[in-house]
PyMOL Python script that loads the backbone (N, CA, C, O; Angstrom):
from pymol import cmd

cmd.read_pdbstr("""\
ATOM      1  N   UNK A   1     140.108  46.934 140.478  1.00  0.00           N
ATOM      2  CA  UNK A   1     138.799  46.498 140.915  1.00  0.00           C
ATOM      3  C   UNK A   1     138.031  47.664 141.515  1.00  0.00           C
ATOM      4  O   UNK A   1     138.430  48.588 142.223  1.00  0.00           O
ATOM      5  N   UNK A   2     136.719  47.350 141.002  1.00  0.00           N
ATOM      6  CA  UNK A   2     135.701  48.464 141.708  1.00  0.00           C
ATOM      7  C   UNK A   2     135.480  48.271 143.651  1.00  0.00           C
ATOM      8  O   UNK A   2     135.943  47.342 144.314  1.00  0.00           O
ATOM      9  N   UNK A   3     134.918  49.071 144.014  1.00  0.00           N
ATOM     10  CA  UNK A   3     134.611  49.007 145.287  1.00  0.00           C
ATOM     11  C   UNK A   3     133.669  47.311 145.628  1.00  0.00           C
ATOM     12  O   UNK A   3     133.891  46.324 146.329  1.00  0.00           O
ATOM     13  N   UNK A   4     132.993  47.582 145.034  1.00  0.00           N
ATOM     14  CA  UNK A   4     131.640  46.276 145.107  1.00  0.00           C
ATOM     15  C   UNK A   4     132.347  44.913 144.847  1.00  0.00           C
ATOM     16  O   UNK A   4     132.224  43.927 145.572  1.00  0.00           O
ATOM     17  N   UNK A   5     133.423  45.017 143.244  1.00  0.00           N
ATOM     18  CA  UNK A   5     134.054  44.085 142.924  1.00  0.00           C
ATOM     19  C   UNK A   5     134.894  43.573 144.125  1.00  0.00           C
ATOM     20  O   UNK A   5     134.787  42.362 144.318  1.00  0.00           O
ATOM     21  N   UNK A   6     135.684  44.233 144.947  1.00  0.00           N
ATOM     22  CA  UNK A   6     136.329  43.911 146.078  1.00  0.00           C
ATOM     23  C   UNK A   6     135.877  43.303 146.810  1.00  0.00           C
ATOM     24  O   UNK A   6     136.514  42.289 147.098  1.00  0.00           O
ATOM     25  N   UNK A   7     134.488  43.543 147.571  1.00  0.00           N
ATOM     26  CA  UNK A   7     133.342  42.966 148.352  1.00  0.00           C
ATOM     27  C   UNK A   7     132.859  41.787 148.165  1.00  0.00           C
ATOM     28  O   UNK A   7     132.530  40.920 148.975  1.00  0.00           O
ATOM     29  N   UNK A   8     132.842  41.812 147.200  1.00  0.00           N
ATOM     30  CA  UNK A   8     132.450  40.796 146.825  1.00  0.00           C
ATOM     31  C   UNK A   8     133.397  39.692 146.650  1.00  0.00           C
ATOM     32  O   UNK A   8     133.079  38.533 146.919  1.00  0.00           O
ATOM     33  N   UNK A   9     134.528  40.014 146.216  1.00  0.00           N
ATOM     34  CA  UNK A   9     135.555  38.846 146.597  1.00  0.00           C
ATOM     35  C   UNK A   9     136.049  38.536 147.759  1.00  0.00           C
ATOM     36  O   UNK A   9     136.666  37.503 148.018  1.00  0.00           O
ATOM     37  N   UNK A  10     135.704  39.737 148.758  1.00  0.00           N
ATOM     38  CA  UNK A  10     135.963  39.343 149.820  1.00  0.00           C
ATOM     39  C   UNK A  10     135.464  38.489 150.973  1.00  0.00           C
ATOM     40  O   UNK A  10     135.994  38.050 151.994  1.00  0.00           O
ATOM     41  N   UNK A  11     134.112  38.405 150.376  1.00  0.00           N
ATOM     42  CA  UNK A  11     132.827  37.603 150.662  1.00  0.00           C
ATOM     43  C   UNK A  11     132.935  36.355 150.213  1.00  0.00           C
ATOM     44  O   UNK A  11     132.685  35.403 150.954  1.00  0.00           O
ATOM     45  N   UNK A  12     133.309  36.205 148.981  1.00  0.00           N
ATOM     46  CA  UNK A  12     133.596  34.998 148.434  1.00  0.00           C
ATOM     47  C   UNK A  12     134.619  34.008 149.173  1.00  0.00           C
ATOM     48  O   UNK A  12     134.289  32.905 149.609  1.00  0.00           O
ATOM     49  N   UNK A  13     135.769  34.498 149.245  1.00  0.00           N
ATOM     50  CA  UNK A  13     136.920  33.721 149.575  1.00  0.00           C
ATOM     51  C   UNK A  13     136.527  33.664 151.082  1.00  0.00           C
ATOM     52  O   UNK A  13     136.926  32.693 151.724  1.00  0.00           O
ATOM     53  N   UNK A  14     135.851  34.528 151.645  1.00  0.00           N
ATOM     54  CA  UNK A  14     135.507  34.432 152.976  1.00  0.00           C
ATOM     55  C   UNK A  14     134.529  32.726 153.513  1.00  0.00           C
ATOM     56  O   UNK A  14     134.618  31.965 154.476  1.00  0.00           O
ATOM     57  N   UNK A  15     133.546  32.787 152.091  1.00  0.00           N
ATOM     58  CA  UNK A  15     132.900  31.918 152.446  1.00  0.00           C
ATOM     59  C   UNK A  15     133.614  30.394 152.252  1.00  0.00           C
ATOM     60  O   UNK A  15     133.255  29.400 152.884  1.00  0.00           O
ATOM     61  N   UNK A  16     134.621  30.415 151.322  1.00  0.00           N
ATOM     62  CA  UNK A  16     135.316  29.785 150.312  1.00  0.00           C
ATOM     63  C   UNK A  16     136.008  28.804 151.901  1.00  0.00           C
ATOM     64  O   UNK A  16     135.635  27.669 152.197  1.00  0.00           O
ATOM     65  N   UNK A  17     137.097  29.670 152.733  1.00  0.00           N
ATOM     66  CA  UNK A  17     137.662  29.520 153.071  1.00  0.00           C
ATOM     67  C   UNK A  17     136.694  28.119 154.610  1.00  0.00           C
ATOM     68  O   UNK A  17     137.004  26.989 154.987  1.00  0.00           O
ATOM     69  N   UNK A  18     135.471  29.135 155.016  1.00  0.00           N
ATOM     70  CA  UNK A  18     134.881  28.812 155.948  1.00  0.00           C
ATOM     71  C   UNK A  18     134.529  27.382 155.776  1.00  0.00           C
ATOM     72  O   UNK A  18     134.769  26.670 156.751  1.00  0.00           O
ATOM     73  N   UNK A  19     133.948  26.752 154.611  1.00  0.00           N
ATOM     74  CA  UNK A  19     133.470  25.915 153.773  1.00  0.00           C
ATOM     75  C   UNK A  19     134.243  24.715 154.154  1.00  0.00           C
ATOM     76  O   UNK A  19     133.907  23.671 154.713  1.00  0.00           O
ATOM     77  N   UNK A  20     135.895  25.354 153.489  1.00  0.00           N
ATOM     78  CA  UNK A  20     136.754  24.259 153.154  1.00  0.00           C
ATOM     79  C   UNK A  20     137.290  23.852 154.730  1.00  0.00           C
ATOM     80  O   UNK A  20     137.523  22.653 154.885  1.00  0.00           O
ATOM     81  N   UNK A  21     137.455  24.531 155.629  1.00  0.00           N
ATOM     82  CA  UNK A  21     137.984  24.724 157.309  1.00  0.00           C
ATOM     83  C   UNK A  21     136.812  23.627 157.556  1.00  0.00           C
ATOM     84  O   UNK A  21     137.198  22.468 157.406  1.00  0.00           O
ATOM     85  N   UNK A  22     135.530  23.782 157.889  1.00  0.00           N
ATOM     86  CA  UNK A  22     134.152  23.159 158.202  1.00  0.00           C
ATOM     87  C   UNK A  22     134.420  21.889 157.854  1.00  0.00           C
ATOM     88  O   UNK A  22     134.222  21.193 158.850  1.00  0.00           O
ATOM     89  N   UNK A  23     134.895  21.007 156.622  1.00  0.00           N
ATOM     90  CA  UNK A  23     134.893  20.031 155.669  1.00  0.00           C
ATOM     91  C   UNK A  23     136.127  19.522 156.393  1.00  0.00           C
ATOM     92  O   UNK A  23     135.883  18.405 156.850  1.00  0.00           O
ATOM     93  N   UNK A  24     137.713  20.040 156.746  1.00  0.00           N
ATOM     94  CA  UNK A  24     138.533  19.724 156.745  1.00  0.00           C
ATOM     95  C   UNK A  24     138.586  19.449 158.583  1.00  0.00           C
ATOM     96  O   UNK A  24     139.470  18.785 159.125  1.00  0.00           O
ATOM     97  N   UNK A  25     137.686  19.977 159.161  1.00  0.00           N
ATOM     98  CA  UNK A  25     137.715  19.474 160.620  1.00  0.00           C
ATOM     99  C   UNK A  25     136.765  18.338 161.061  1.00  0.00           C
ATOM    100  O   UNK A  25     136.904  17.573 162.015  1.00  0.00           O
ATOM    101  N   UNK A  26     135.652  18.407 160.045  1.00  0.00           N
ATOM    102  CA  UNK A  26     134.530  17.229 159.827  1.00  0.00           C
ATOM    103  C   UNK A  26     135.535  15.767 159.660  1.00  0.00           C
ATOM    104  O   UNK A  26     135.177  14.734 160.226  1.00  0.00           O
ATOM    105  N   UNK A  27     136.758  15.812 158.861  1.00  0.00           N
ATOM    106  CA  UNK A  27     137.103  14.690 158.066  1.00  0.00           C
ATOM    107  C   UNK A  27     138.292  14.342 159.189  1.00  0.00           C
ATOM    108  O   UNK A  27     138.648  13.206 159.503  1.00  0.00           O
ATOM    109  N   UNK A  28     138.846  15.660 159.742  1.00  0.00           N
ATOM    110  CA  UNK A  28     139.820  15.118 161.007  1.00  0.00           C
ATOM    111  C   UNK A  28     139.133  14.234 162.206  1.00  0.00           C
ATOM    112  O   UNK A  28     139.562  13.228 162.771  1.00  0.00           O
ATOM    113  N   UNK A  29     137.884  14.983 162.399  1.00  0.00           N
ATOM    114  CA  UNK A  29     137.091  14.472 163.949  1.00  0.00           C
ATOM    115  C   UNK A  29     136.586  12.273 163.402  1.00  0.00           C
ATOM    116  O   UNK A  29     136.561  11.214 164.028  1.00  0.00           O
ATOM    117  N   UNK A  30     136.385  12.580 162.372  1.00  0.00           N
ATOM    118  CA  UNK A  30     135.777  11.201 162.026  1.00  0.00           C
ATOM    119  C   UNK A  30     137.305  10.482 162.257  1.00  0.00           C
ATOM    120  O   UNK A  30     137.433   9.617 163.123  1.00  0.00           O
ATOM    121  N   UNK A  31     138.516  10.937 161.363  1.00  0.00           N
ATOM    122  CA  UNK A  31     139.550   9.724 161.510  1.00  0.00           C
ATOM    123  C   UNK A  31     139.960   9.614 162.822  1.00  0.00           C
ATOM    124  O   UNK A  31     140.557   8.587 163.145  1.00  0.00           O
ATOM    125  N   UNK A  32     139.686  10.757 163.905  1.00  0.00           N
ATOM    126  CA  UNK A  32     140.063  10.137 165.388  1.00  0.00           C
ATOM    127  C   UNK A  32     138.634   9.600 165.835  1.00  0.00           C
ATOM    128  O   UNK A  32     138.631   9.568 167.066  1.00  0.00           O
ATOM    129  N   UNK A  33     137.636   9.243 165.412  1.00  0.00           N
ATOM    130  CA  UNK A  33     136.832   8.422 165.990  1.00  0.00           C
ATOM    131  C   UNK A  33     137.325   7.037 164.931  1.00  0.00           C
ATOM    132  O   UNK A  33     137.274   5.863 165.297  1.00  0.00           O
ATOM    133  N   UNK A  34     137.473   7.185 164.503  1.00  0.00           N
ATOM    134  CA  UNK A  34     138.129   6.061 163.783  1.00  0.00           C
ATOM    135  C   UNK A  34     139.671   5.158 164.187  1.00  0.00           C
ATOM    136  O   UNK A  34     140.105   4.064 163.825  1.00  0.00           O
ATOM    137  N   UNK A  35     140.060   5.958 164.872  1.00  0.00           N
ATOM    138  CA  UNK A  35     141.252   5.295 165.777  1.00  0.00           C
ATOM    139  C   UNK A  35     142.860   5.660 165.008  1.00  0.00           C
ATOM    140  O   UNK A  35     144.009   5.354 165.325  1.00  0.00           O
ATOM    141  N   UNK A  36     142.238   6.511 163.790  1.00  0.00           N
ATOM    142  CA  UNK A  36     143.847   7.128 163.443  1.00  0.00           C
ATOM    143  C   UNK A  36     144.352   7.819 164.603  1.00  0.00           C
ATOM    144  O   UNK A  36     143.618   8.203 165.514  1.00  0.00           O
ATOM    145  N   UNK A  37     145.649   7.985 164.575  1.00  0.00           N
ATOM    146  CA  UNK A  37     146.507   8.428 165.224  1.00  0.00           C
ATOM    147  C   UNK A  37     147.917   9.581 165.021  1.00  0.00           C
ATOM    148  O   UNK A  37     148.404  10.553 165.597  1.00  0.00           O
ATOM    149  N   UNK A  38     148.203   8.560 163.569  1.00  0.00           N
ATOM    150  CA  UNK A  38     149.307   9.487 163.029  1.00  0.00           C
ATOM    151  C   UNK A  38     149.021   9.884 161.752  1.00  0.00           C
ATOM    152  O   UNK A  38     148.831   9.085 160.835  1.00  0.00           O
ATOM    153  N   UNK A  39     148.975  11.237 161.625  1.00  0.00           N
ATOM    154  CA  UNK A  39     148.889  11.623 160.402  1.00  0.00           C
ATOM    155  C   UNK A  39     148.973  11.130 159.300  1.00  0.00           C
ATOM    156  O   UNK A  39     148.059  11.189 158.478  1.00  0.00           O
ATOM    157  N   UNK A  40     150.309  10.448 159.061  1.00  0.00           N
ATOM    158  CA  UNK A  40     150.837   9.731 157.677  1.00  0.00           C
ATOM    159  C   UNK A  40     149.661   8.130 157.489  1.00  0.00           C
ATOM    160  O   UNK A  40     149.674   7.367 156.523  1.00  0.00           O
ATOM    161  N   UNK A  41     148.979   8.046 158.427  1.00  0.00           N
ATOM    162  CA  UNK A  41     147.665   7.228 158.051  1.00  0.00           C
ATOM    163  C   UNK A  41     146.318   7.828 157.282  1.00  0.00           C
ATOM    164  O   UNK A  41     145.381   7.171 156.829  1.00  0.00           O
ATOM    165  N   UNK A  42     146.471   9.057 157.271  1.00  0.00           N
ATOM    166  CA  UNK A  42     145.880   9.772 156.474  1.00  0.00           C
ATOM    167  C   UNK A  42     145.781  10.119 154.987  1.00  0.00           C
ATOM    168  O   UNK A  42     146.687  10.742 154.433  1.00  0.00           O
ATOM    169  N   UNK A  43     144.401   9.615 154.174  1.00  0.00           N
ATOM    170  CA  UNK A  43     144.585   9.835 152.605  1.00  0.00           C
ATOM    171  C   UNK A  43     143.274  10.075 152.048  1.00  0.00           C
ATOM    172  O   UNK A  43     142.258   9.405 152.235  1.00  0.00           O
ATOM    173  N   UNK A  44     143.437  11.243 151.251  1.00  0.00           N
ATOM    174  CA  UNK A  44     142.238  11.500 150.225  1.00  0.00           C
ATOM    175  C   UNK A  44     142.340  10.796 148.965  1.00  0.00           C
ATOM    176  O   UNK A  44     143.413  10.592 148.397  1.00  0.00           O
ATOM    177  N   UNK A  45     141.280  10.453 148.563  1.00  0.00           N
ATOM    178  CA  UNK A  45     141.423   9.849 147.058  1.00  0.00           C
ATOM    179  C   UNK A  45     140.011  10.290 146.147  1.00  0.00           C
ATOM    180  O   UNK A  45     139.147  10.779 146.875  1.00  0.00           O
ATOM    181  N   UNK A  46     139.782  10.236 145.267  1.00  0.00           N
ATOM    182  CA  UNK A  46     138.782  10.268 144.560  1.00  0.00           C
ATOM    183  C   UNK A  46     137.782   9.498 145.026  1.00  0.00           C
ATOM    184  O   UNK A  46     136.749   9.980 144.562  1.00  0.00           O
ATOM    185  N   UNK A  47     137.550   8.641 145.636  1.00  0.00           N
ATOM    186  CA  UNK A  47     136.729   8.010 146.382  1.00  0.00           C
ATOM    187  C   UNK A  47     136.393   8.100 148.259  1.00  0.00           C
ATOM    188  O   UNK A  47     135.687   7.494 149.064  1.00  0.00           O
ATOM    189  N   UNK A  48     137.195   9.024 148.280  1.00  0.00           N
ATOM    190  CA  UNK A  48     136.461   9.775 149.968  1.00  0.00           C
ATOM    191  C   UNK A  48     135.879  10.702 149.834  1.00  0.00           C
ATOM    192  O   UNK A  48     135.906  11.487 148.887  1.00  0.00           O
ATOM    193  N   UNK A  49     135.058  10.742 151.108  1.00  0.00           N
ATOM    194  CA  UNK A  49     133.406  11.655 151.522  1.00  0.00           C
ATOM    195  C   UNK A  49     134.486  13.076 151.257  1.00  0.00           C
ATOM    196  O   UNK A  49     133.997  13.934 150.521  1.00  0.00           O
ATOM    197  N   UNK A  50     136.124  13.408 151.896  1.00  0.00           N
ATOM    198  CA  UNK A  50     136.316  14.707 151.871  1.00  0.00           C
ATOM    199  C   UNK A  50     136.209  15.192 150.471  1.00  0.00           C
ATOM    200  O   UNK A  50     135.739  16.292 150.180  1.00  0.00           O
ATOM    201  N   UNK A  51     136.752  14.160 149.451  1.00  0.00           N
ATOM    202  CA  UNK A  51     136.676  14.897 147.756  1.00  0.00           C
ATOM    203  C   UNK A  51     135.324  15.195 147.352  1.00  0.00           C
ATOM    204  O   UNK A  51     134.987  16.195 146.719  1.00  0.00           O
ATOM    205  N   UNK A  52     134.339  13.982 147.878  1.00  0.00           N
ATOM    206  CA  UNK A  52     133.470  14.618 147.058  1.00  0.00           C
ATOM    207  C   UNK A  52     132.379  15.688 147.607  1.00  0.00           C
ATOM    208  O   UNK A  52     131.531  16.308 146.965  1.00  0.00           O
ATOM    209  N   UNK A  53     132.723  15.713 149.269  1.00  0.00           N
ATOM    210  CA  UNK A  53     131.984  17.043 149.426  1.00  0.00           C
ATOM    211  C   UNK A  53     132.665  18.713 148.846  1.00  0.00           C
ATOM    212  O   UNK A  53     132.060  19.762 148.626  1.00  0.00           O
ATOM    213  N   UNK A  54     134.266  18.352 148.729  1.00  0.00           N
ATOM    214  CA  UNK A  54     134.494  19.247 148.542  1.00  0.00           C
ATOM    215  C   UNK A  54     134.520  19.646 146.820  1.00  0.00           C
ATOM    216  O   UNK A  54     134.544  20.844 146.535  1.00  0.00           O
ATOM    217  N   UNK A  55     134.514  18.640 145.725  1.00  0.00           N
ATOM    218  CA  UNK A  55     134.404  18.727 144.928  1.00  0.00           C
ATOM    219  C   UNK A  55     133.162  19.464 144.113  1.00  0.00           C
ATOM    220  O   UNK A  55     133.118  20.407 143.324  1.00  0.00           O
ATOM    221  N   UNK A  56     131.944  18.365 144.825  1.00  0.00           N
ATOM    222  CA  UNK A  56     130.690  18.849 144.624  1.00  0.00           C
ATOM    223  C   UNK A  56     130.067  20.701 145.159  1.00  0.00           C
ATOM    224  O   UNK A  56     129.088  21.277 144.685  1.00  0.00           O
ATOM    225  N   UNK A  57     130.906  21.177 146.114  1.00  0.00           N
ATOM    226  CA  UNK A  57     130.654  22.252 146.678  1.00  0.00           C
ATOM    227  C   UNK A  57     131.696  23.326 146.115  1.00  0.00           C
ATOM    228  O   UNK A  57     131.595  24.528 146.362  1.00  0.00           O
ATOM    229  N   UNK A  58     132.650  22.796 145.377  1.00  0.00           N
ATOM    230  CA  UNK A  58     134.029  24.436 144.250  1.00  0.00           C
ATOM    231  C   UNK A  58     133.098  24.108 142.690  1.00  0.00           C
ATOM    232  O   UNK A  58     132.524  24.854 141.896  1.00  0.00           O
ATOM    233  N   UNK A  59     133.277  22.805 142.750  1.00  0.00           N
ATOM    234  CA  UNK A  59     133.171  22.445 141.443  1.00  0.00           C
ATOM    235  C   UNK A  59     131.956  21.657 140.618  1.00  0.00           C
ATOM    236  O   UNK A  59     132.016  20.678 139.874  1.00  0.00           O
ATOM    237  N   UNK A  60     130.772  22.517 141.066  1.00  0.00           N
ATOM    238  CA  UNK A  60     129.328  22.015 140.460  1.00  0.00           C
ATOM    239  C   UNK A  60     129.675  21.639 139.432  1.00  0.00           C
ATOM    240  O   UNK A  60     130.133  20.499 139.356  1.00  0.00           O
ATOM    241  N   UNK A  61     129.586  22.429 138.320  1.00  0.00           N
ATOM    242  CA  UNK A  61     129.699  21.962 136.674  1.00  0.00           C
ATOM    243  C   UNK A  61     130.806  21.198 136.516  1.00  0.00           C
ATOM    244  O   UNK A  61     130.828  20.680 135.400  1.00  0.00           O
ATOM    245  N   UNK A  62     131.545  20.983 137.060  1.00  0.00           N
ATOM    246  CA  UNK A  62     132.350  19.653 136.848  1.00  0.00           C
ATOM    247  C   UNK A  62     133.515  20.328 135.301  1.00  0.00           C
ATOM    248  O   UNK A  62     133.968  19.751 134.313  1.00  0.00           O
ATOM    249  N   UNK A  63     133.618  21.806 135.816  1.00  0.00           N
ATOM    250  CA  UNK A  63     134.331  22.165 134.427  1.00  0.00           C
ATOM    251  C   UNK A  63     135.887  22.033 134.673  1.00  0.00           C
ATOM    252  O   UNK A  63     136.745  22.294 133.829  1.00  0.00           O
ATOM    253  N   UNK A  64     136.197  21.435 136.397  1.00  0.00           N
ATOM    254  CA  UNK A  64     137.834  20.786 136.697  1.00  0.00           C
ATOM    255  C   UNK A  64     137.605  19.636 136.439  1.00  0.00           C
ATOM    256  O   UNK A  64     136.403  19.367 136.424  1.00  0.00           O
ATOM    257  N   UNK A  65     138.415  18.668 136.182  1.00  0.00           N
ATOM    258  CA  UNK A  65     138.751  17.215 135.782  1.00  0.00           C
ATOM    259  C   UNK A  65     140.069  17.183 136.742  1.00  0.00           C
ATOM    260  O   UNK A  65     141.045  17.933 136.713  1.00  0.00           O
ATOM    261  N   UNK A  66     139.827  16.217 137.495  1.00  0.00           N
ATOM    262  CA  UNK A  66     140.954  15.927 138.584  1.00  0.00           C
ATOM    263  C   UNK A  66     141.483  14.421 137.745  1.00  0.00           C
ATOM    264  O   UNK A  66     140.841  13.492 137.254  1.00  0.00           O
ATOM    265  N   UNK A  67     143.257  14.761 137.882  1.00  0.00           N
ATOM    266  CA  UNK A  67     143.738  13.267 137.235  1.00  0.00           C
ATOM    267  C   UNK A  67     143.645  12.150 138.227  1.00  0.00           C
ATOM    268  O   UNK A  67     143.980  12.176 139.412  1.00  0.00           O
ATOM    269  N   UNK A  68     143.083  11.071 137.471  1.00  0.00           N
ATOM    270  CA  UNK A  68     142.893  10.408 138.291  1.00  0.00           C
ATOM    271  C   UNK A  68     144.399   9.754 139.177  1.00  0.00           C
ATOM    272  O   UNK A  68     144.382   9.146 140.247  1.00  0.00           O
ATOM    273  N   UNK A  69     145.156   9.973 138.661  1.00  0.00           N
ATOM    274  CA  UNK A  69     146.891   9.390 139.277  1.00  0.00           C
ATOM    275  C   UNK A  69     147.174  10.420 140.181  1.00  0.00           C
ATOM    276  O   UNK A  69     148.019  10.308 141.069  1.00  0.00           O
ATOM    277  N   UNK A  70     146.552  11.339 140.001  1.00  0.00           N
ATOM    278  CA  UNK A  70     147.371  12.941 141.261  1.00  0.00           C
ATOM    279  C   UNK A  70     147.158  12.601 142.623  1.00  0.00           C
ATOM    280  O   UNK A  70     146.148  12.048 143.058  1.00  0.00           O
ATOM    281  N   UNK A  71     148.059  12.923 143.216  1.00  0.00           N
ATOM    282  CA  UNK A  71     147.984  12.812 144.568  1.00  0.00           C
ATOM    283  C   UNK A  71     147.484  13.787 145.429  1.00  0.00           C
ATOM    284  O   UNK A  71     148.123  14.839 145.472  1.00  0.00           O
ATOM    285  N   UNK A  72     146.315  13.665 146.246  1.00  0.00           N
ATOM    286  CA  UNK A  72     145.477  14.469 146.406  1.00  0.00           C
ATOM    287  C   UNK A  72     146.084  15.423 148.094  1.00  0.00           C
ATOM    288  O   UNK A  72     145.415  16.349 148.554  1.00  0.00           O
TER     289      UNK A  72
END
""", "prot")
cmd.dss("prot")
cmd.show_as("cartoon", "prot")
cmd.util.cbc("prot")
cmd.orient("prot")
């Protein structure tokens, strides 16, 4: 990799990372206002706010296809 090329990935995953942290503490703070408690009450599915903000924000063009049976 070139100098710039580096920078630029480093920027990327930088933002990448910030994004997904932001999203993933948003979705913790709601289930303790929500009265979870223990972790293992915890679940993503194709139909929670965390997939599809995070979906809509990696994966604009929609060029991943998530199975719908996978466990998220």
């Amino acid at each position: 990799f070139t100098r710039c090329i580096t920078s630029q990935l480093i920027k990327w995953f930088s933002n990448f990372r910030e994004f997904y942290y932001i999203q993933m503490e948003k979705f913790a703070r709601n289930a303790l206002m929500e009265g979870v408690v223990d972790v293992r009450d915890l679940t993503v599915d194709r139909e929670s706010e965390l997939f599809r903000a995070l979906n809509i924000h990696y994966n604009k063009a929609n060029n991943y296809q998530v199975r719908r049976n996978s466990e998220l």
